[in-house]
C-alpha positions, 0 to 999 in steps of 0.5 A, spaced: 822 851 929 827 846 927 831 849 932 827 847 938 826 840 935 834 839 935 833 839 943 831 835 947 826 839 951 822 842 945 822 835 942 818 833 949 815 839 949 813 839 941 810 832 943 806 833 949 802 839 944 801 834 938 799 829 944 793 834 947 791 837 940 790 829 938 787 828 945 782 833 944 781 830 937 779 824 940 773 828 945 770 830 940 771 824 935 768 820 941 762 825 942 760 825 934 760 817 935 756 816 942 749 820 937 749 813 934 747 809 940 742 815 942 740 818 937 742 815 929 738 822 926 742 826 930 748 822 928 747 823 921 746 831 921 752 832 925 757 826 921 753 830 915 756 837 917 763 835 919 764 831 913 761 837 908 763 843 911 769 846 908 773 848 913 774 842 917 775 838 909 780 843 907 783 846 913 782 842 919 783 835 916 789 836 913 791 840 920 789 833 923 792 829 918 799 832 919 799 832 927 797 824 926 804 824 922 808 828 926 806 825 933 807 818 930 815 821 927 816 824 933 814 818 937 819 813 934 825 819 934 823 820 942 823 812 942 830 812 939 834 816 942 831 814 949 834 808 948 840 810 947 840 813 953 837 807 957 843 803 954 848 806 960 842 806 965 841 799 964 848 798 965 848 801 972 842 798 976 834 795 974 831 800 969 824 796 970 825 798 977 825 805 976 820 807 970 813 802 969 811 797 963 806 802 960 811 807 959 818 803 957 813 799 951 810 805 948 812 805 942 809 798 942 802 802 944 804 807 939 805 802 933 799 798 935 795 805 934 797 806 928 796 800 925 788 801 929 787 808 925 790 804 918 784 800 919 779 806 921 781 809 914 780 803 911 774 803 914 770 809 914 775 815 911 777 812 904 770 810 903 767 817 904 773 820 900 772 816 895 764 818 895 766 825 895 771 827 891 772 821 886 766 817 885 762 824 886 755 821 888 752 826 895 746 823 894 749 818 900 751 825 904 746 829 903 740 823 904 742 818 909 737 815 909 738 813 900 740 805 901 743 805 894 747 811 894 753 814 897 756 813 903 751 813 909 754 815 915 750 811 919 749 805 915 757 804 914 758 805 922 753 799 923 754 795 917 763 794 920 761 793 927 757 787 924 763 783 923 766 780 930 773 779 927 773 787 926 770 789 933 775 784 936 780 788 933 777 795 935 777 792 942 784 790 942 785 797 939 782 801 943 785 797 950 793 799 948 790 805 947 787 806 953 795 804 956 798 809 952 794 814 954 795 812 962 802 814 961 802 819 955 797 823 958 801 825 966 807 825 960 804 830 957 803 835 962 809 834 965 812 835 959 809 842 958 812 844 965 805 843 969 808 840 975 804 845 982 798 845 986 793 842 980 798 836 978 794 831 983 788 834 980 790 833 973 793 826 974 785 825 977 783 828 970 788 824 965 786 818 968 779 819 968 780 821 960 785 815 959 780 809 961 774 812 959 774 814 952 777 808 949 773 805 954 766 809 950 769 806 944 770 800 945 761 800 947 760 803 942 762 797 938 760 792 942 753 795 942 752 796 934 754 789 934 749 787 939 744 790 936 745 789 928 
C-alpha cells in the first residue's frame, strides 16, 4: 500500500477511489434525508435503522470516518506537490489558461467542506454520540416521538434548520461543494483510466450528480426552514 502511494499515479489513483466511495456516501446521505420533506414517519425509521444497527455503527462508521480523513490528507499531499510542479509551469506561460478556476482552487473548495462537515458533526453526530453511548438514554431513538428525551432524528433535523445563520452556512457549504465536485468528479474518472467511448456519458453523469445534490440539500434546508 504505501508503495503505490509513494507514486504519483497511486496517489490520484488512491483518491479518485476515496472520491467515489465518498460520493456514493453522499447518495445515500442524501436519499435518507430527502424522507424528511416527505415523509417525517419514514424519515424517522430509516435515520433509526442506520443509527442502531450495529453494522453500520461499528463496522461501516469508522470505514466512513476513515476515508473522510484520508481523502482530505490526501488532498492537501496532492495540493502540495501540485504546486510544486506549477512553480516551473507558471514560469513558462499563463497556467490559468490552461486548466479552470474550480480545478486550481480546490483545495479552497476542500477546506471549505471540511469546516461545513465540522459543523454537521456539531450538529447532528456529536449529539446522537452523546446519546447513545454516553448519556445512555434510547428512549429518544427508539420513540422519536418522546419530546423530552434522546436524540430525535426528526426534531433535531428541523430544530437546526430554524436558525437562519446555519442554513446560510449550509447553503454556502453545499455551493463549494457543488464546485468541487464539477471538477472532482470528471477528475476521478480520469484518474481511474476511464478515458473511452462512455467519457461524454459520464462527463454528462457527474455533472448531473455534481449540481443536483448539493443542490437537494441546500432545498432540504431552505424547506425546513420555510416550514419550522
Amino acid at each position: 500500500m504505501s508503495g503505490i502511494l509513494n507514486s504519483s499515479i497511486g496517489r490520484k489513483f488512491a483518491m479518485a477511489l476515496s472520491a467515489f466511495f465518498l460520493m456514493v456516501f453522499l447518495l445515500q446521505h442524501f436519499s435518507i434525508n430527502i424522507l424528511s420533506v416527505f415523509s417525517p414517519d419514514t424519515f424517522n425509521e430509516v435515520s433509526h435503522f442506520m443509527g442502531t444497527f450495529w453494522v453500520i455503527q461499528y463496522l461501516l462508521q469508522p470505514v466512513l470516518i476513515f476515508g473522510v480523513i484520508f481523502h482530505f490528507v490526501m488532498g492537501f499531499i496532492l495540493e502540495i506537490r501540485n504546486n510544486k510542479a506549477r512553480q516551473i509551469s507558471y514560469a513558462k506561460n499563463n497556467g490559468g489558461a490552461n486548466s479552470s478556476w474550480m480545478s486550481r482552487n480546490m483545495i479552497w473548495s476542500g477546506l471549505a467542506i471540511l469546516a461545513f462537515i465540522i459543523l454537521h458533526f456539531i450538529d447532528f453526530w456529536i449529539p446522537e454520540i452523546n446519546t447513545k453511548f454516553i448519556a445512555g438514554d434510547m428512549s429518544g431513538l427508539v420513540n422519536p416521538e418522546n419530546a423530552d428525551s434522546g436524540f430525535r432524528y426528526y426534531e433535531e433535523l428541523v430544530h437546526k434548520f430554524e436558525n437562519p445563520i446555519r442554513v446560510v452556512a449550509y447553503v454556502i457549504a453545499f455551493v463549494f461543494l457543488a464546485l468541487h465536485l464539477l471538477h472532482g468528479f470528471n477528475s476521478a474518472f480520469q484518474s481511474v483510466g476511464a478515458n473511452n467511448k462512455y467519457t461524454k456519458g459520464l462527463m454528462t453523469f457527474s455533472k448531473i450528480y455534481a449540481i443536483g445534490i448539493p443542490a437537494g440539500f441546500i432545498f432540504i434546508a431552505i424547506y425546513h426552514f420555510l416550514n419550522h
